[in-house]
C-alpha positions in Angstrom: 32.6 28.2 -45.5 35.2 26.4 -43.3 34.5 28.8 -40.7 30.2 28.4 -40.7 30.7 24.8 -40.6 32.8 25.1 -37.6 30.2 27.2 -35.9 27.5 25.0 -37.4 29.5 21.8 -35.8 29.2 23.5 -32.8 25.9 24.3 -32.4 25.2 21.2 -32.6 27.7 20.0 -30.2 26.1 22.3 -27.7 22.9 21.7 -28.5 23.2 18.3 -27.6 25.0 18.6 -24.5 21.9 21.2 -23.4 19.4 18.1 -24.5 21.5 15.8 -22.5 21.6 17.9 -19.7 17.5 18.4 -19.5 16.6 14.9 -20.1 19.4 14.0 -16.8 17.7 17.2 -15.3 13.7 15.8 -16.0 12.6 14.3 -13.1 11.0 10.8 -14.0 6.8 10.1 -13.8 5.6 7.6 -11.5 2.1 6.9 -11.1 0.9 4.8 -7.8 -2.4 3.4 -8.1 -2.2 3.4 -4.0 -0.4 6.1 -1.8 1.6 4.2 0.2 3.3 2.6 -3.0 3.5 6.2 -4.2 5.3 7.0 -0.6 7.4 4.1 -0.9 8.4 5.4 -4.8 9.2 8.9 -3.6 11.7 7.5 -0.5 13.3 5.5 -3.2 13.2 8.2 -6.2 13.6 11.4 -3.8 14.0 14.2 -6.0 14.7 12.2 -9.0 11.2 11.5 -9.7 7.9 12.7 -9.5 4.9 11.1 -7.8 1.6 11.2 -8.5 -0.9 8.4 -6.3 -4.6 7.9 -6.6 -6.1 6.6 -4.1 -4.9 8.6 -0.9 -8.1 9.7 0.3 -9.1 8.9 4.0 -12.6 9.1 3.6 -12.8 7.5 0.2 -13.9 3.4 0.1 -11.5 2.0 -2.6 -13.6 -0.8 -3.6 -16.1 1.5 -4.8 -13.4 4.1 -7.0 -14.2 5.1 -10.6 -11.5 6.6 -12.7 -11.5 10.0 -14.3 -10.0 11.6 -17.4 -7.4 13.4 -15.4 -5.6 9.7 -13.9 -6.5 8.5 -17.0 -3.9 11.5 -18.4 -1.3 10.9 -15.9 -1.2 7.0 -16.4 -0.4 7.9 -20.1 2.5 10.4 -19.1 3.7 7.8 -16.9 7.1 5.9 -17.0 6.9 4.1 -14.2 3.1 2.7 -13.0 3.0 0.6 -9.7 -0.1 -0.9 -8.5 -1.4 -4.0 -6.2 -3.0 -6.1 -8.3 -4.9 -9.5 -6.9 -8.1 -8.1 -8.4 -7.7 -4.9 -5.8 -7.6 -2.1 -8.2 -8.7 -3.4 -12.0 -9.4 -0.5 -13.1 -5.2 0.0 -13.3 -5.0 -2.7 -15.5 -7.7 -1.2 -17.6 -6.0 2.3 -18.0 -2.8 0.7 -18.8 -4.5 -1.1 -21.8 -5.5 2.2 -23.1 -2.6 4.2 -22.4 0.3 2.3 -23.8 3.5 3.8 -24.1 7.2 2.5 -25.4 9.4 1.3 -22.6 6.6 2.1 -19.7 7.5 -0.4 -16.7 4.6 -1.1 -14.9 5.0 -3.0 -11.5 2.3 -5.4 -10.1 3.0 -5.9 -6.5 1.0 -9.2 -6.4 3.6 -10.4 -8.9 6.5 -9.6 -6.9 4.5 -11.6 -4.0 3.2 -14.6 -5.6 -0.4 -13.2 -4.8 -3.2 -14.0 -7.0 -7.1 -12.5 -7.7 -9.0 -14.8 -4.7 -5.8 -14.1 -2.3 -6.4 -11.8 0.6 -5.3 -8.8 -1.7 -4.6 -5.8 1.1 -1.0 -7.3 0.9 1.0 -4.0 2.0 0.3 -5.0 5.7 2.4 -8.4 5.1 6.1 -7.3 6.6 7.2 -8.9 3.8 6.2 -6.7 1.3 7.7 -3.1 1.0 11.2 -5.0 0.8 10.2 -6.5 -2.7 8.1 -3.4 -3.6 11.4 -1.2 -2.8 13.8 -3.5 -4.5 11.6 -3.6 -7.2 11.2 0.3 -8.0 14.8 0.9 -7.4 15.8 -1.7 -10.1 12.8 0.3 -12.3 14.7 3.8 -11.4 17.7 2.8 -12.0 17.2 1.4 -15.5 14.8 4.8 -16.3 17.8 6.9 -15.3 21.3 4.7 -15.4 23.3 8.0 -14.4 21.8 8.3 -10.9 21.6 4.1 -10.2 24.0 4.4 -6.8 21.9 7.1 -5.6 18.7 4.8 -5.6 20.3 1.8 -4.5 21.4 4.0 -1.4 18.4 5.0 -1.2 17.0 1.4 -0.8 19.7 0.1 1.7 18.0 3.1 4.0 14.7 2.6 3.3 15.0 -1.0 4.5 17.3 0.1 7.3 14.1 2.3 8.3 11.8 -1.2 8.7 13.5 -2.5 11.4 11.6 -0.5 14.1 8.4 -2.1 12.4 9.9 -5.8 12.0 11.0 -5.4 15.8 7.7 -3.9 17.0 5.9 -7.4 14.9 8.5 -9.6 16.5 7.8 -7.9 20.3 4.1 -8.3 19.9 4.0 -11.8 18.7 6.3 -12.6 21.5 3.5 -11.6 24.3 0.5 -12.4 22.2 0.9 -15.1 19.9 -2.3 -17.5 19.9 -4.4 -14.4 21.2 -8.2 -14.8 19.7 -9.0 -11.8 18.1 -12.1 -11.1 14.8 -12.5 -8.4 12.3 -15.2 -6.7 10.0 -13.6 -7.8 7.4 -9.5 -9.0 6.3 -8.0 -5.4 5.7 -5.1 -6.2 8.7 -5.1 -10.0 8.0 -1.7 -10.4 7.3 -0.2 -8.0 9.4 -2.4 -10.1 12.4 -0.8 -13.4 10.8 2.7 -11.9 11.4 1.5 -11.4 15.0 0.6 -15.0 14.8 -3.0 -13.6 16.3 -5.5 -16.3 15.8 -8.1 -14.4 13.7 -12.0 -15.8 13.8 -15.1 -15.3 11.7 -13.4 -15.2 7.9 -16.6 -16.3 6.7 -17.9 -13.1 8.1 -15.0 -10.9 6.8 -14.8 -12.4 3.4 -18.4 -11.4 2.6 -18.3 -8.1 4.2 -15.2 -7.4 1.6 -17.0 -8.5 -1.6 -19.7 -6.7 -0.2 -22.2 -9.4 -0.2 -24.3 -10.4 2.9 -22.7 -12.3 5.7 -25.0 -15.4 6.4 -27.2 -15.4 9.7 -25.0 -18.1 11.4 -21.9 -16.0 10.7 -23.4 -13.0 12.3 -24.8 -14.9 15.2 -21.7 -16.3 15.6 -19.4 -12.9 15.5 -22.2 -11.5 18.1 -21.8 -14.3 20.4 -18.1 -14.1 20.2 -18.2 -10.8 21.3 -20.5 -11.0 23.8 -18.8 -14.3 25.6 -15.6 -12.5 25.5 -14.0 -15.3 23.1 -12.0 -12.5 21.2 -9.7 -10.4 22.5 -10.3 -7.6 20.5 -12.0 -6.5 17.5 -10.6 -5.0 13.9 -12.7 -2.8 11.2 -12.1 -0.7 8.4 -12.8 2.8 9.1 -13.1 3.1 5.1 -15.5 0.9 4.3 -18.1 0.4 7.3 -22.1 -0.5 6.6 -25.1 -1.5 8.9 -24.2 -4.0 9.8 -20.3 -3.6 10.7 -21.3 -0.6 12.8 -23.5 -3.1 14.9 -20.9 -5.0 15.7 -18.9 -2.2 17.0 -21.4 -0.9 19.1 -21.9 -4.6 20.1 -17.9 -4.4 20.7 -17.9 -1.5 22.9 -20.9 -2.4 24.6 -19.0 -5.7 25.5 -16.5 -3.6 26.8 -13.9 -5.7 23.7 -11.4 -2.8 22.2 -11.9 -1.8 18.8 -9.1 -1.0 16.5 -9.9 0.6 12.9 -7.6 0.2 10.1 -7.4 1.6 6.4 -6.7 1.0 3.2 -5.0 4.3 2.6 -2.1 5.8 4.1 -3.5 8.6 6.4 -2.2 12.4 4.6 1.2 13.6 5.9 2.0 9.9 6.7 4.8 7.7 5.7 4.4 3.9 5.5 6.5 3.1 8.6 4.9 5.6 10.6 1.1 4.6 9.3 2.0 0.9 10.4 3.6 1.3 13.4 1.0 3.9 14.6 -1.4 0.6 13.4 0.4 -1.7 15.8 0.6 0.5 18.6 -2.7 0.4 18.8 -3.1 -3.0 18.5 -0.5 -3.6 21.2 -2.7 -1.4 23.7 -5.8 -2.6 23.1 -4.2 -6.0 23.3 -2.9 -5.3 26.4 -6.3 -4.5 28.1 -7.2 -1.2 29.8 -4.9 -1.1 32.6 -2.1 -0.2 29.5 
């Protein structure tokens, strides 16, 4: 008797120390409502965690997304959700409510900015950003996962090591072209042009073109005459979400001989987030520039 309860004890010993070494072994869900948080999470998580974004198609308009039975499955499975909020992406919001799960952290990025539904909500292209987001999923990691804390905190410290290329590249640009005039479709690269301290016209235009309601007569007559008087220096759209009447103005652009320089709302495939925004900038900066760059 002594001798099965020994073995018995055992077992169990073992047993636990195989259950304790799969949980520290299962790599944690994270579910990104937008790719370039999901790229974000994976520098920060590496192998530690597994990623699964939604929207990260090129071609696909996000304002215009519907969500299937297959996210809805992966949102429930999740551990860790991170999405923009600001009235960007509801439908997260609504899959959360019917998906809720014990001890799921779920990170709203307009939160950790202070942004609000009526904000300009395409606020990864604010500099300021991806340093809260990262902070903010390595302090989520880390408490999902306690063993493996210094590994994401390293993680972090090179992650925002790797900005510094982008912040310099903003700080060079603004230096040779603060004040420069410039107009866009709509405010997709708003805040990134802010940082540039780029003096961005027709909003009245761009914030109807993004709720996708008709820009008034004046404001198109007024975008068309800035292009054709050369007032702007250059002119931004999103390649994601163009209609009639933005691809006018682009024609109008080129016609005017005024550089055009389209943006997007995703990251493009095979992209990280520093390479997708300073590939963004260095356009700007040539078009900027003029043609003899």
């Amino acid at each position: 008797m002594k001798i099965f309860v020994a073995l018995a004890a055992a077992l169990i010993v073992t047993f636990a120390a195989v259950a304790d070494a799969r949980a520290a072994d299962r790599k944690i869900m994270l579910v990104a409502a937008e790719n370039f948080y999901g790229d974000v999470a994976q520098q920060i998580g590496g192998d530690r965690v597994s990623v699964a974004s939604v929207l990260k198609n090129p071609d696909q308009d996000p304002h215009l997304f519907e969500t299937t039975p297959g996210i809805i499955r992966q949102v429930a499975a999740a551990q860790v959700v991170i999405y923009n909020g600001a009235g960007y992406d509801p439908w997260m919001k609504k899959v959360l409510g019917v998906t809720a799960r014990p001890g799921r952290v779920v990170i709203v990025v307009a939160d950790l900015v202070h942004k609000k539904p009526g904000d300009n909500p395409h606020l990864w292209y604010d500099p300021r950003t991806m340093p809260a987001v990262a902070a903010a999923l390595a302090g989520a990691l880390s408490a999902a996962d306690l063993a493996h804390k210094d590994d994401y905190a390293a993680r972090l410290k090179t992650f925002l090591a790797s900005l510094r290329p982008l912040n310099d590249r903003v700080a060079a640009i603004r230096g040779k072209y603060a004040g420069v005039p410039v107009t866009a479709s709509e405010p997709v690269f708003d805040d990134m042009a802010a940082a540039l301290k780029l003096t961005t016209l027709n909003r009245h235009f761009q914030v109807a073109i993004m709720n996708n309601t008709e820009p008034s007569a004046r404001d198109f007559a007024a975008f068309e005459r800035d292009l054709r008087t050369h007032r702007v220096r250059l002119m931004f759209y999103n390649k994601q979400a163009s209609n009639a009447v933005v691809a006018r103005l682009v024609d109008l652009a080129h016609a005017a001989n005024i550089p055009v320089v389209g943006v997007t709302e995703t990251c493009p495939p095979g992209r990280s987030y520093q390479d997708w925004m300073l590939s963004e900038l260095d356009a700007t900066e040539k078009a900027l520039a003029g043609p003899s760059s």
